[in-house]
PDB file of N, CA, C and O in Angstrom, chain B, residues numbered from 101:
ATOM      1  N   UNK B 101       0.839  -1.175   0.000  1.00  0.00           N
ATOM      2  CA  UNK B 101       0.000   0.000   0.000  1.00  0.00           C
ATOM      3  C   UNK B 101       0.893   1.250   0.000  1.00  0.00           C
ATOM      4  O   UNK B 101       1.765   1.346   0.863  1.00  0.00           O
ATOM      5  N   UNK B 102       0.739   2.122  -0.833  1.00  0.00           N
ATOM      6  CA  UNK B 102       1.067   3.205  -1.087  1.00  0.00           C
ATOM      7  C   UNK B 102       0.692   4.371   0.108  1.00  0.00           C
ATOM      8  O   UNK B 102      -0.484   4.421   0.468  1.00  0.00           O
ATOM      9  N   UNK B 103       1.771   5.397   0.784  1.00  0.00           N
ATOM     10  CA  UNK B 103       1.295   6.144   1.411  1.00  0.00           C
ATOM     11  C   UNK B 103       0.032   7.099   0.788  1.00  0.00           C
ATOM     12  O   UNK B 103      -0.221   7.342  -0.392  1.00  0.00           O
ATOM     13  N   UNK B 104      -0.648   7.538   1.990  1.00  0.00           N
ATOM     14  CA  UNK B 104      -1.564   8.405   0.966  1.00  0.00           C
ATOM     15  C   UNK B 104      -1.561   9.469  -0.118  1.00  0.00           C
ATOM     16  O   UNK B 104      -2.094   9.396  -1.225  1.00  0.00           O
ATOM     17  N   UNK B 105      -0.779  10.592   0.468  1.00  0.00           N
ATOM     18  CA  UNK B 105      -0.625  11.427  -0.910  1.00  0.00           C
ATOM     19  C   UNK B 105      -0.109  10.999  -1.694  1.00  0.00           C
ATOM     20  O   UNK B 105      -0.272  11.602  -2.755  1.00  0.00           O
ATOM     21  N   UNK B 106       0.894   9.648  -1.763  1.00  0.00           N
ATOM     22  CA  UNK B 106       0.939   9.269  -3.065  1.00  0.00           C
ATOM     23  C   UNK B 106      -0.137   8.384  -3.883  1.00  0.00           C
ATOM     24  O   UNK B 106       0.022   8.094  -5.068  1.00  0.00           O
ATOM     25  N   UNK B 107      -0.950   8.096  -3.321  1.00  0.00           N
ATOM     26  CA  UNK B 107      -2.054   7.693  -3.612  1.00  0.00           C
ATOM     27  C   UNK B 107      -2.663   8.513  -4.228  1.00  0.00           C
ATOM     28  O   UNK B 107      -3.039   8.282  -5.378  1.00  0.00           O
ATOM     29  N   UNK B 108      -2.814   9.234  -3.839  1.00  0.00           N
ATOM     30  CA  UNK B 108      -3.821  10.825  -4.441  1.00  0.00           C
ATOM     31  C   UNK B 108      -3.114  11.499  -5.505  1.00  0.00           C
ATOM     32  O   UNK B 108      -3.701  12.082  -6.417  1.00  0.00           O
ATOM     33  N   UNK B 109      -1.999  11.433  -5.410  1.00  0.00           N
ATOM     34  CA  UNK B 109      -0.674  11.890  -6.767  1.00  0.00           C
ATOM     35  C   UNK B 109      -1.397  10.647  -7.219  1.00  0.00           C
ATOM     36  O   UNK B 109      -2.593  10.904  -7.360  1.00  0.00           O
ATOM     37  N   UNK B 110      -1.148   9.580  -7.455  1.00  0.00           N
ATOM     38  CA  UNK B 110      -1.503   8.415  -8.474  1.00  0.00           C
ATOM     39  C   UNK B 110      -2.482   8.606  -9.126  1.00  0.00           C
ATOM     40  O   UNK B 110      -2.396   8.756 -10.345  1.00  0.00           O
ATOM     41  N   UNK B 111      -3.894   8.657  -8.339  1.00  0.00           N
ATOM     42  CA  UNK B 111      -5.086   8.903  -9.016  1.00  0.00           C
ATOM     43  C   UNK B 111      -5.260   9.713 -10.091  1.00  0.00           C
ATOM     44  O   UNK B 111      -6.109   9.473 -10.950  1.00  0.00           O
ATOM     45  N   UNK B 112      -4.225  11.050 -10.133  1.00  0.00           N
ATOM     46  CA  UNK B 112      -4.763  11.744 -11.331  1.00  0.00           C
ATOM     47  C   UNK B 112      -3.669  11.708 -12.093  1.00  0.00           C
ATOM     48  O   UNK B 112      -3.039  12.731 -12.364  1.00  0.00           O
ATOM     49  N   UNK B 113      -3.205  10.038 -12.682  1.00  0.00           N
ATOM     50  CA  UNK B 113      -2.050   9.856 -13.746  1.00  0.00           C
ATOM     51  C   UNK B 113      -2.956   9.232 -14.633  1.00  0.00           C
ATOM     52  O   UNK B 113      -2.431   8.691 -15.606  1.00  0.00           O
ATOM     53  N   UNK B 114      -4.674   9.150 -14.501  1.00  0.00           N
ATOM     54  CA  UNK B 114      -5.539   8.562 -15.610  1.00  0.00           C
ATOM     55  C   UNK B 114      -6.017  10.033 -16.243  1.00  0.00           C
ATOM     56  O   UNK B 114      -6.825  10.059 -17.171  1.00  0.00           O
ATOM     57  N   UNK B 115      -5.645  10.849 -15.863  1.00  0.00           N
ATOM     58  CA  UNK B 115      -6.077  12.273 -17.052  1.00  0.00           C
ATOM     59  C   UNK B 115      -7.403  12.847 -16.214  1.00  0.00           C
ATOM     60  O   UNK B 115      -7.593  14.059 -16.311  1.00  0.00           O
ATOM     61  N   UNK B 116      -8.000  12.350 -15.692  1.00  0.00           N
ATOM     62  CA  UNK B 116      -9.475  12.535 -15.347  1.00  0.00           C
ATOM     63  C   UNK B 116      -9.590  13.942 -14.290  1.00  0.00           C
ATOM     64  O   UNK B 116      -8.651  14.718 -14.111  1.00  0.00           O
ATOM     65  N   UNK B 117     -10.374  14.016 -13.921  1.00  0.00           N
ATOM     66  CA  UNK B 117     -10.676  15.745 -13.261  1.00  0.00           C
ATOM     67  C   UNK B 117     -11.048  15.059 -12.089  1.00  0.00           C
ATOM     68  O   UNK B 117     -11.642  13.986 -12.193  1.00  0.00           O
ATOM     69  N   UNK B 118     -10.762  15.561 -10.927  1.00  0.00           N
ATOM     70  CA  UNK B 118     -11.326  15.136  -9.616  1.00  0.00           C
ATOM     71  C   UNK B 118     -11.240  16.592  -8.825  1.00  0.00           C
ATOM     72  O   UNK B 118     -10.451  17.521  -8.998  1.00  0.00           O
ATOM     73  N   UNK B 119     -12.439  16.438  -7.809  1.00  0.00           N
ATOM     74  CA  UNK B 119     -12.809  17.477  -6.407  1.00  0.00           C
ATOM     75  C   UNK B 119     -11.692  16.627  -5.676  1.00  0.00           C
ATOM     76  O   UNK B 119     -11.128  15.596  -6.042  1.00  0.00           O
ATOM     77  N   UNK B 120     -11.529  17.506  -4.341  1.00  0.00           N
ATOM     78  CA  UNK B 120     -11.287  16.744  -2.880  1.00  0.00           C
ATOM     79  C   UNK B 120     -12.253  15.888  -3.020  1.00  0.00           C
ATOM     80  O   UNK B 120     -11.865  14.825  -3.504  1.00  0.00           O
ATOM     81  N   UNK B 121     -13.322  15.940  -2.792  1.00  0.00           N
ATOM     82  CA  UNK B 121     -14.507  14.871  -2.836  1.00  0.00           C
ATOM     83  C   UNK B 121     -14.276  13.470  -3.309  1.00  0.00           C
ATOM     84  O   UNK B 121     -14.219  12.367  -2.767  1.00  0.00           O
ATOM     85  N   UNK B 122     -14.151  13.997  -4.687  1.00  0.00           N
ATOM     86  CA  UNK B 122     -14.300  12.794  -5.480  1.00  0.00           C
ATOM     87  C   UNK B 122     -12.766  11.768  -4.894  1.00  0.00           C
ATOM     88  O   UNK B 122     -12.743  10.540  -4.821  1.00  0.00           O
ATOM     89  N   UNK B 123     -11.683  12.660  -4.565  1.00  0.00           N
ATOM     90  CA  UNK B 123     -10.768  11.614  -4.338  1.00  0.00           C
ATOM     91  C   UNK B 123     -11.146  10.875  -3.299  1.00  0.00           C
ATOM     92  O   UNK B 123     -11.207   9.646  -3.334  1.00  0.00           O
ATOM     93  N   UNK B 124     -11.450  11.655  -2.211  1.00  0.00           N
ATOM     94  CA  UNK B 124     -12.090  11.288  -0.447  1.00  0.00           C
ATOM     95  C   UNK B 124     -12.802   9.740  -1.230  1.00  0.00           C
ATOM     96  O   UNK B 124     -12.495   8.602  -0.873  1.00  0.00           O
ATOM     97  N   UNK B 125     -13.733  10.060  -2.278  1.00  0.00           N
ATOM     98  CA  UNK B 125     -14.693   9.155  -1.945  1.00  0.00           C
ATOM     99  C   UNK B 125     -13.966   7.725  -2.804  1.00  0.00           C
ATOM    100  O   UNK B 125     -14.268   6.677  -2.234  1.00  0.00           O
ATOM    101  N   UNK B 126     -13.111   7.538  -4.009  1.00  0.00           N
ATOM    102  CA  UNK B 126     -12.056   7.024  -4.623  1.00  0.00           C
ATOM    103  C   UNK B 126     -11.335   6.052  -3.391  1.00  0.00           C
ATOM    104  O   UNK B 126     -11.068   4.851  -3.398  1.00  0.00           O
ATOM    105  N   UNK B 127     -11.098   7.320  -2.114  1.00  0.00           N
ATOM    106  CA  UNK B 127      -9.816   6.276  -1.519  1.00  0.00           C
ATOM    107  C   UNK B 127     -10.282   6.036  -0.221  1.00  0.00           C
ATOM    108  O   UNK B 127      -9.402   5.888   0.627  1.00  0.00           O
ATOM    109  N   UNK B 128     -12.105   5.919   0.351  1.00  0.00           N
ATOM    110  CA  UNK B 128     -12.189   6.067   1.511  1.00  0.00           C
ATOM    111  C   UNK B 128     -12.022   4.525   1.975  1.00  0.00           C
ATOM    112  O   UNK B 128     -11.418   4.309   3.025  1.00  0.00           O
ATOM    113  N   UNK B 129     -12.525   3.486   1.245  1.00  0.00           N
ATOM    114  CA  UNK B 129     -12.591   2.468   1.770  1.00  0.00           C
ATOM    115  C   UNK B 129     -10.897   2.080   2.691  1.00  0.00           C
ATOM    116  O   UNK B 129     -10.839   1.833   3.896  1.00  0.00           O
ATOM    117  N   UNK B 130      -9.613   2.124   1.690  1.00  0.00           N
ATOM    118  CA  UNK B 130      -8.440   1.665   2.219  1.00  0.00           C
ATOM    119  C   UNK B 130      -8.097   3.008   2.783  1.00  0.00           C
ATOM    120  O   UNK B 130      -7.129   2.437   3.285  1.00  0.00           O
ATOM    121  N   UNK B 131      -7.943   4.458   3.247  1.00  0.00           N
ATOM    122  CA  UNK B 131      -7.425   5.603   3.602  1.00  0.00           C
ATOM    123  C   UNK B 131      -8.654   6.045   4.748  1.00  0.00           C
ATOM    124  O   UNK B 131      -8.332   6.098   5.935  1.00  0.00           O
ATOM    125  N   UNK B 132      -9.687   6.272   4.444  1.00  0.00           N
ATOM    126  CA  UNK B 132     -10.490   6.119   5.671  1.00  0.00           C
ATOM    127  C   UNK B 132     -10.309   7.045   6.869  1.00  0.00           C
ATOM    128  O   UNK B 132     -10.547   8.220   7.149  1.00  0.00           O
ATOM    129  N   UNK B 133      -9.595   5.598   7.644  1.00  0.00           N
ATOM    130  CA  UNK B 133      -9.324   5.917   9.217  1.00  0.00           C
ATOM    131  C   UNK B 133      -8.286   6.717   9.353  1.00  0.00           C
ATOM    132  O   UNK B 133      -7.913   7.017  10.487  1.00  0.00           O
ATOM    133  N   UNK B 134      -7.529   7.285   8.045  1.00  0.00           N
ATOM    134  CA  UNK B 134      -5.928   8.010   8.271  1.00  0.00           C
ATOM    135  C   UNK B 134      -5.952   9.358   8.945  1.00  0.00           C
ATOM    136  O   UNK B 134      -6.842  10.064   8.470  1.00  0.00           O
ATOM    137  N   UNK B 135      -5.151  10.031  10.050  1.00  0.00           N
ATOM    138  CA  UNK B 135      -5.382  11.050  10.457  1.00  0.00           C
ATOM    139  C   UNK B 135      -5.437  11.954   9.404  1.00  0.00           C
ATOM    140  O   UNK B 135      -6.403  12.670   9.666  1.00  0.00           O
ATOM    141  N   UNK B 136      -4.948  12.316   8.376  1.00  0.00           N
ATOM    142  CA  UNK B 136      -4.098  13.066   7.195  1.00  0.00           C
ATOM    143  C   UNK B 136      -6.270  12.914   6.030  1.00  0.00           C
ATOM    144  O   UNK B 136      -6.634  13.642   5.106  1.00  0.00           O
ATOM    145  N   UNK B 137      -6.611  12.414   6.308  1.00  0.00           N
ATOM    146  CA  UNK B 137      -7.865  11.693   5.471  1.00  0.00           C
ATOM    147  C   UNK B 137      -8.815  13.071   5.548  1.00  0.00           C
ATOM    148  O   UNK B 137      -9.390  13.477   4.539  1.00  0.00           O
ATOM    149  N   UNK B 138      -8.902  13.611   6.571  1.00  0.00           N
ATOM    150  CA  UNK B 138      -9.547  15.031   7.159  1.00  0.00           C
ATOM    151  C   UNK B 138      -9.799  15.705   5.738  1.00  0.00           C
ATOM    152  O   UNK B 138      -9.076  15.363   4.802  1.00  0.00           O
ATOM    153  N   UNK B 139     -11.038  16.875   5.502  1.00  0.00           N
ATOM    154  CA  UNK B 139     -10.972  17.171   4.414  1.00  0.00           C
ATOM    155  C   UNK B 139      -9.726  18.757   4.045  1.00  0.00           C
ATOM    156  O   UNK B 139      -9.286  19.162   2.969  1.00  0.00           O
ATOM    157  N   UNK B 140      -9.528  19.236   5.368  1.00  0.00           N
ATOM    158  CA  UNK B 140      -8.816  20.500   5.736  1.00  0.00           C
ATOM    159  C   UNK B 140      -7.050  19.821   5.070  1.00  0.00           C
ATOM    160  O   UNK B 140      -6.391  20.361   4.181  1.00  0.00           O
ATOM    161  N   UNK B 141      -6.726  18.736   5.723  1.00  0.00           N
ATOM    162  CA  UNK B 141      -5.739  18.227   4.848  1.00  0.00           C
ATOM    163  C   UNK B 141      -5.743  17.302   3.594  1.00  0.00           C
ATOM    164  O   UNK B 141      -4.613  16.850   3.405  1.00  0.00           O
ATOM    165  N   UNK B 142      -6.263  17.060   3.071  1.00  0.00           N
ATOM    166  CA  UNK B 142      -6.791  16.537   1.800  1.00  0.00           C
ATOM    167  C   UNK B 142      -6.397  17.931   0.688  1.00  0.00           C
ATOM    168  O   UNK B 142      -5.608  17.991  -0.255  1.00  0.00           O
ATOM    169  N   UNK B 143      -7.373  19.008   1.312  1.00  0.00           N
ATOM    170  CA  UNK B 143      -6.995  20.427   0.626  1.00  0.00           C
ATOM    171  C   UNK B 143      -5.640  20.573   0.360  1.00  0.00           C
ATOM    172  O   UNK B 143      -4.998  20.594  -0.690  1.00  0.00           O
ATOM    173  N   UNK B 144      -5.320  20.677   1.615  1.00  0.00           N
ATOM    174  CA  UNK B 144      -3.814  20.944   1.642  1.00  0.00           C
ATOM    175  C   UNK B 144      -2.768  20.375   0.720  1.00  0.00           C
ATOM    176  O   UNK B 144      -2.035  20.954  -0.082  1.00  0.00           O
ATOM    177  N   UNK B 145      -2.835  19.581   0.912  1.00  0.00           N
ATOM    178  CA  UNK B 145      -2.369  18.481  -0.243  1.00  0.00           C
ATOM    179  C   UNK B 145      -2.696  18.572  -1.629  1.00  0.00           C
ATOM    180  O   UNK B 145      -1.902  18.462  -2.564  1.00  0.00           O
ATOM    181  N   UNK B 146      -3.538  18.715  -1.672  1.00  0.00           N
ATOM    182  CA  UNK B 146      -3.862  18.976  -3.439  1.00  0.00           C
ATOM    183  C   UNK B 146      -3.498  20.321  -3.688  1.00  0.00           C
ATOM    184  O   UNK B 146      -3.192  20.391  -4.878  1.00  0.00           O
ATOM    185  N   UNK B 147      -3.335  21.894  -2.900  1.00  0.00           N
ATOM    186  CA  UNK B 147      -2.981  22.688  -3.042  1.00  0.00           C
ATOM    187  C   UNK B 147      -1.432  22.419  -3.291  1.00  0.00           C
ATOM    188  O   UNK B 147      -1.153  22.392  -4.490  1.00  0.00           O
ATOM    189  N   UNK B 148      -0.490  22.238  -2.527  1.00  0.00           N
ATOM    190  CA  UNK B 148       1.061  21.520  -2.653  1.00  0.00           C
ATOM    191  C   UNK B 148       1.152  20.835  -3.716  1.00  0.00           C
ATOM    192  O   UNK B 148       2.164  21.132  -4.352  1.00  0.00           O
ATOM    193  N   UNK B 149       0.479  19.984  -4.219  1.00  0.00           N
ATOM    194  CA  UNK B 149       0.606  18.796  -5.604  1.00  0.00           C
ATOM    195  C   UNK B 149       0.115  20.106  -6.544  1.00  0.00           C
ATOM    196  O   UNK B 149       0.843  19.914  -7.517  1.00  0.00           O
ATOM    197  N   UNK B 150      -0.497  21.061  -6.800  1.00  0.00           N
ATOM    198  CA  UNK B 150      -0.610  21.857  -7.896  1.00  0.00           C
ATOM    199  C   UNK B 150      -0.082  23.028  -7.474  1.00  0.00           C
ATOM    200  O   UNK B 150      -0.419  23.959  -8.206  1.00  0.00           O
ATOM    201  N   UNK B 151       0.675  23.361  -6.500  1.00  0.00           N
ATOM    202  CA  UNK B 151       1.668  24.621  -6.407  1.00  0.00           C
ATOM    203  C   UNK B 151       3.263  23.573  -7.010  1.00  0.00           C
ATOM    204  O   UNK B 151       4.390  24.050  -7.149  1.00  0.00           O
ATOM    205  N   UNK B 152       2.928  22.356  -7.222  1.00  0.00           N
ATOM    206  CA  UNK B 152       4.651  21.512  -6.935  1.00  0.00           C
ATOM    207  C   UNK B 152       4.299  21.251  -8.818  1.00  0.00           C
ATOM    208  O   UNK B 152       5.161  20.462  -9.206  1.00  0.00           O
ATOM    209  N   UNK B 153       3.732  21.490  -9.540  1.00  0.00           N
ATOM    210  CA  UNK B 153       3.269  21.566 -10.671  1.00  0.00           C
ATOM    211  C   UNK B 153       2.928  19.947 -11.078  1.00  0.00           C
ATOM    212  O   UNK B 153       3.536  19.528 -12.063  1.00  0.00           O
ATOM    213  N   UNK B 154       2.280  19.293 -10.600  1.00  0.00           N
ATOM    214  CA  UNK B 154       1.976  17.738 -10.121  1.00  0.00           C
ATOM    215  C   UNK B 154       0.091  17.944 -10.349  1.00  0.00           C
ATOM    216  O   UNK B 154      -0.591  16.938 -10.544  1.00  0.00           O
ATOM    217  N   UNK B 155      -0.224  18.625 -10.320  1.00  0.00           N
ATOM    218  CA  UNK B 155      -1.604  18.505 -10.611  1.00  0.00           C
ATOM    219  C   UNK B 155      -2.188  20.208 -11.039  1.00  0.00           C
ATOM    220  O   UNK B 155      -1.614  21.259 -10.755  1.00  0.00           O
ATOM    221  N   UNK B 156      -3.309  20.060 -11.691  1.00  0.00           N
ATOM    222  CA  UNK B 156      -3.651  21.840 -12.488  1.00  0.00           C
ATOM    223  C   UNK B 156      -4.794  22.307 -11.827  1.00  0.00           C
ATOM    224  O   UNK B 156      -5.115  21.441 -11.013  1.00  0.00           O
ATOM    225  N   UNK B 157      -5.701  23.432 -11.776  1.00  0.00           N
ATOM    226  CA  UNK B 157      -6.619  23.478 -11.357  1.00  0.00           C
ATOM    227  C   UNK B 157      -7.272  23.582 -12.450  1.00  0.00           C
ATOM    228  O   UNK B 157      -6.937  24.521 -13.173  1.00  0.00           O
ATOM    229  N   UNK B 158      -8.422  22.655 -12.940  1.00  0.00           N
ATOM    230  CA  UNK B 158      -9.529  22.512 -14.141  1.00  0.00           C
ATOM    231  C   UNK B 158     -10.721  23.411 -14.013  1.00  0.00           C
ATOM    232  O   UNK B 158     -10.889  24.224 -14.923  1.00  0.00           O
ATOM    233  N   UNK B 159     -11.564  23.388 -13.031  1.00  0.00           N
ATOM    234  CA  UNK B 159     -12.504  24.250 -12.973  1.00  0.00           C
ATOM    235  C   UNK B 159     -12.807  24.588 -11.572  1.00  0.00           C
ATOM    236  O   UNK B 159     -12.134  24.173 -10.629  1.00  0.00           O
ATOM    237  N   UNK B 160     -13.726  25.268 -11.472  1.00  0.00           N
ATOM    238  CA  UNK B 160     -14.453  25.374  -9.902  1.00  0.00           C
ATOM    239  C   UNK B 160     -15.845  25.950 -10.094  1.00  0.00           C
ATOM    240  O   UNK B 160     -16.105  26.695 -11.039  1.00  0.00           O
ATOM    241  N   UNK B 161     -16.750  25.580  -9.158  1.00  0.00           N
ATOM    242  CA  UNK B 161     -18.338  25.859  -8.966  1.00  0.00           C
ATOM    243  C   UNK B 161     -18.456  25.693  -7.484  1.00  0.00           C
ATOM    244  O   UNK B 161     -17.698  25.448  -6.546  1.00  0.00           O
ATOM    245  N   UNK B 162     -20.116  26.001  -7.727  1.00  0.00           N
ATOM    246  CA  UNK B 162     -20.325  26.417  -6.410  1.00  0.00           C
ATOM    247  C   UNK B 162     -21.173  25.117  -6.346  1.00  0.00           C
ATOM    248  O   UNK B 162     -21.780  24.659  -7.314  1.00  0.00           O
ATOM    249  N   UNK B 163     -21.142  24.420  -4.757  1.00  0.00           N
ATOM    250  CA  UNK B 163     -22.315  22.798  -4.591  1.00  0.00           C
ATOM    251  C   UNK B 163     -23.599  23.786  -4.502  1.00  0.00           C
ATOM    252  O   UNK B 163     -23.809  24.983  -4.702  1.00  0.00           O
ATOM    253  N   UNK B 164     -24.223  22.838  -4.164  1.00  0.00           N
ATOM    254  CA  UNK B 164     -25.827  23.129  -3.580  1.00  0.00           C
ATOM    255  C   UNK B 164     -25.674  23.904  -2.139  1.00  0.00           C
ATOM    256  O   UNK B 164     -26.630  24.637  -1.887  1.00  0.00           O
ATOM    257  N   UNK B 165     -24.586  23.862  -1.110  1.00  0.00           N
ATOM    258  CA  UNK B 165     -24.766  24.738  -0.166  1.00  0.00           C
ATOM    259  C   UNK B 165     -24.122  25.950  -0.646  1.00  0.00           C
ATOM    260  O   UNK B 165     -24.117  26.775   0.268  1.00  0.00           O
ATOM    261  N   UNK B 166     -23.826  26.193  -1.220  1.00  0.00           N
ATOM    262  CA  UNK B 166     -22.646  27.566  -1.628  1.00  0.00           C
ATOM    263  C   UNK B 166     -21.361  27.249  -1.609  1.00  0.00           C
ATOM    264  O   UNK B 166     -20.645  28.065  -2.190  1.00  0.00           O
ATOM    265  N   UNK B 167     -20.639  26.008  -0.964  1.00  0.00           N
ATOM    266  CA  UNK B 167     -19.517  26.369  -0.694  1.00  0.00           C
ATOM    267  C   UNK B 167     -18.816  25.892  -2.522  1.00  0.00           C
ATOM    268  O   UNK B 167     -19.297  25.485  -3.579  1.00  0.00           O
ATOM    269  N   UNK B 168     -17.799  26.168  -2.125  1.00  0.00           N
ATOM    270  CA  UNK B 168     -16.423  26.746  -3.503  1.00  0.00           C
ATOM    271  C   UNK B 168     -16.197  25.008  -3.654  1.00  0.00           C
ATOM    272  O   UNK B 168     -16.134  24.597  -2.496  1.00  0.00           O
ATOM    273  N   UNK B 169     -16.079  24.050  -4.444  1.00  0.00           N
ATOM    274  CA  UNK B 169     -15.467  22.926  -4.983  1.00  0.00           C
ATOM    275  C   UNK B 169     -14.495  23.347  -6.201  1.00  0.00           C
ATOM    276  O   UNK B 169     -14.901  24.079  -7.104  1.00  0.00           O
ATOM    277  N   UNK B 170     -13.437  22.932  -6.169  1.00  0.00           N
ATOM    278  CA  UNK B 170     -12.364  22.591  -7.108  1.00  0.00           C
ATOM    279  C   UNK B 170     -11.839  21.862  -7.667  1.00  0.00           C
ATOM    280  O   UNK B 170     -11.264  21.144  -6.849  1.00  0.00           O
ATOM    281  N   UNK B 171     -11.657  21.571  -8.558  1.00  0.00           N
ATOM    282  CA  UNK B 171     -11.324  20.130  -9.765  1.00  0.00           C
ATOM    283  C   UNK B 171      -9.638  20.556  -9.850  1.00  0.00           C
ATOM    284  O   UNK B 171      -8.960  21.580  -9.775  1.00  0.00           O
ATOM    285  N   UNK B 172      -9.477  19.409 -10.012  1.00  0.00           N
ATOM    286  CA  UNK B 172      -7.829  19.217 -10.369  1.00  0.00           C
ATOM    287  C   UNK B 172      -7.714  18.048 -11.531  1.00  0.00           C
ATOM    288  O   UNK B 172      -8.452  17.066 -11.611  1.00  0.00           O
ATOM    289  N   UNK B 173      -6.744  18.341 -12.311  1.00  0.00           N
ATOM    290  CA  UNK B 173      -6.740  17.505 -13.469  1.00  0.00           C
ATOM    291  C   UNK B 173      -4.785  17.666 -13.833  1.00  0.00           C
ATOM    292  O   UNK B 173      -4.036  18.635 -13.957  1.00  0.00           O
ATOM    293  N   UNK B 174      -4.609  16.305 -13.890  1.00  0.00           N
ATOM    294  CA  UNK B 174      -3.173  16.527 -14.738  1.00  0.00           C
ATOM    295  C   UNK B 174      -2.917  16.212 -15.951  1.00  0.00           C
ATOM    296  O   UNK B 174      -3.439  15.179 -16.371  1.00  0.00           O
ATOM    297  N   UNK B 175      -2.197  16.868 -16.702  1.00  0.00           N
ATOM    298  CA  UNK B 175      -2.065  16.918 -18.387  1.00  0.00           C
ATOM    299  C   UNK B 175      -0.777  15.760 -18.509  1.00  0.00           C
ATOM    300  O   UNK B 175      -0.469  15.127 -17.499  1.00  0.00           O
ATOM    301  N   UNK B 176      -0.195  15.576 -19.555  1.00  0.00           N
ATOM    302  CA  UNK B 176       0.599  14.389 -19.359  1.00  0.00           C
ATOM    303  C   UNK B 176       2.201  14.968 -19.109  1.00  0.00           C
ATOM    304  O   UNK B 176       3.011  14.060 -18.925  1.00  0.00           O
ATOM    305  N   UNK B 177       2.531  15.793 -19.090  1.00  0.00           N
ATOM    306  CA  UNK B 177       4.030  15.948 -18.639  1.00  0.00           C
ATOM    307  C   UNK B 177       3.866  15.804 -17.150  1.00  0.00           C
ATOM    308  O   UNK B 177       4.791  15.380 -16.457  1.00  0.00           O
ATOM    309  N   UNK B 178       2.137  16.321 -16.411  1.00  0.00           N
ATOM    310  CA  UNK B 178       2.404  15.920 -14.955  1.00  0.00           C
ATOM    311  C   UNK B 178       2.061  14.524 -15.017  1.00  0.00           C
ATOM    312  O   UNK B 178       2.124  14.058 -13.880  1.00  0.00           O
ATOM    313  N   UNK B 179       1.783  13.809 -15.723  1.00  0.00           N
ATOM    314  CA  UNK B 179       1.638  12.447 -15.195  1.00  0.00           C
ATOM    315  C   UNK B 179       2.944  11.627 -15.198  1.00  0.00           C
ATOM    316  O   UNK B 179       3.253  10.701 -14.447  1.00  0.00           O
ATOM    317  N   UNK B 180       3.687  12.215 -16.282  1.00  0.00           N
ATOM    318  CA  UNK B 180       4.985  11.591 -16.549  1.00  0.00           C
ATOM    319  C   UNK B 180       6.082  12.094 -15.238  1.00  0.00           C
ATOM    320  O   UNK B 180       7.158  11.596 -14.907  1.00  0.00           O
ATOM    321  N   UNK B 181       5.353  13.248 -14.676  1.00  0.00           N
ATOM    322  CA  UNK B 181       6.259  13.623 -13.216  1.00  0.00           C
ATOM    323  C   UNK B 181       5.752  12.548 -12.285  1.00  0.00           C
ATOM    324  O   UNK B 181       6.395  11.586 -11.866  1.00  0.00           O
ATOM    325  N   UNK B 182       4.603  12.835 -12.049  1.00  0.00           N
ATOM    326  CA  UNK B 182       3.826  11.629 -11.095  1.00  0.00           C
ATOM    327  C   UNK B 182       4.091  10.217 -11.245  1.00  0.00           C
ATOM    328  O   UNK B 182       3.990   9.516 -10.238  1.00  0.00           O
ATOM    329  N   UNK B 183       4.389   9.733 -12.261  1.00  0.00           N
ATOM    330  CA  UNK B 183       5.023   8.057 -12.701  1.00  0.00           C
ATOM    331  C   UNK B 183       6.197   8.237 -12.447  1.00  0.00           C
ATOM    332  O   UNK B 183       6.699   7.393 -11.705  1.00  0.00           O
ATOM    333  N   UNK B 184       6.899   9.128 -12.834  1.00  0.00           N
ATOM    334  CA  UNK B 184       8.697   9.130 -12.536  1.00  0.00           C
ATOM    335  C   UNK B 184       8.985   9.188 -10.989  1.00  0.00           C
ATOM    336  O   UNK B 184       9.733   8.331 -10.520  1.00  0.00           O
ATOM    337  N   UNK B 185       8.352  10.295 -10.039  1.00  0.00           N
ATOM    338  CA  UNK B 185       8.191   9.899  -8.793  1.00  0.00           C
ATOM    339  C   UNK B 185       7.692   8.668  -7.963  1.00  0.00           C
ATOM    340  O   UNK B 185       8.352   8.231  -7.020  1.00  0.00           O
ATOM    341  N   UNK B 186       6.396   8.086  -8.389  1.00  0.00           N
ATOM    342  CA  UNK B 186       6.167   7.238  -7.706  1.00  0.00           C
ATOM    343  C   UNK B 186       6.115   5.847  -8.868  1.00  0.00           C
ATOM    344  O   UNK B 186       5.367   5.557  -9.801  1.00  0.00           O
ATOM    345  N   UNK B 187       7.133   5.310  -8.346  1.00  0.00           N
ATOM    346  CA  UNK B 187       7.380   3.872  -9.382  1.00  0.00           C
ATOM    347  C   UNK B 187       7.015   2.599  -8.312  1.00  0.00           C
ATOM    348  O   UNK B 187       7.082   1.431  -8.696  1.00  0.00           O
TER     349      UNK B 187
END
């Protein structure tokens, strides 16, 4: 088993667009119980993976309560970073 953020780096080496959400919900079964699993660090993390140029920001909207959701998507030179890092 892969630590988690590299887990979450992994997930977006299939091209696809993901929220925090969508990963949360991707990795809850095995990541779950992890202290780091929280959604405040989840953020965090995906902010660092697209300030570290490892993931992009694709879009953003607003849910049904108002709050702000953000998509992240990597193009393929970050996936080819993300595979070269985690082998």
């Amino acid at each position: 088993m892969r630590p988690l953020f590299q887990e979450v780096l992994y997930l977006y080496t299939d091209g696809k667009e993901r929220s925090r959400q969508m990963v949360q919900d991707e990795l809850r079964d095995t990541y779950g119980n992890f202290r780091f699993f929280k959604d405040k660090k989840m953020d965090e993390a995906l902010h660092t993976a697209m300030s570290n140029g490892l993931i992009g920001e694709s879009r953003y909207e607003l849910d049904e309560n108002g709050e702000l959701v953000m998509y992240y998507q990597s193009d393929q030179d970050m996936i080819d970073l993300i595979k070269n890092y985690i082998k």
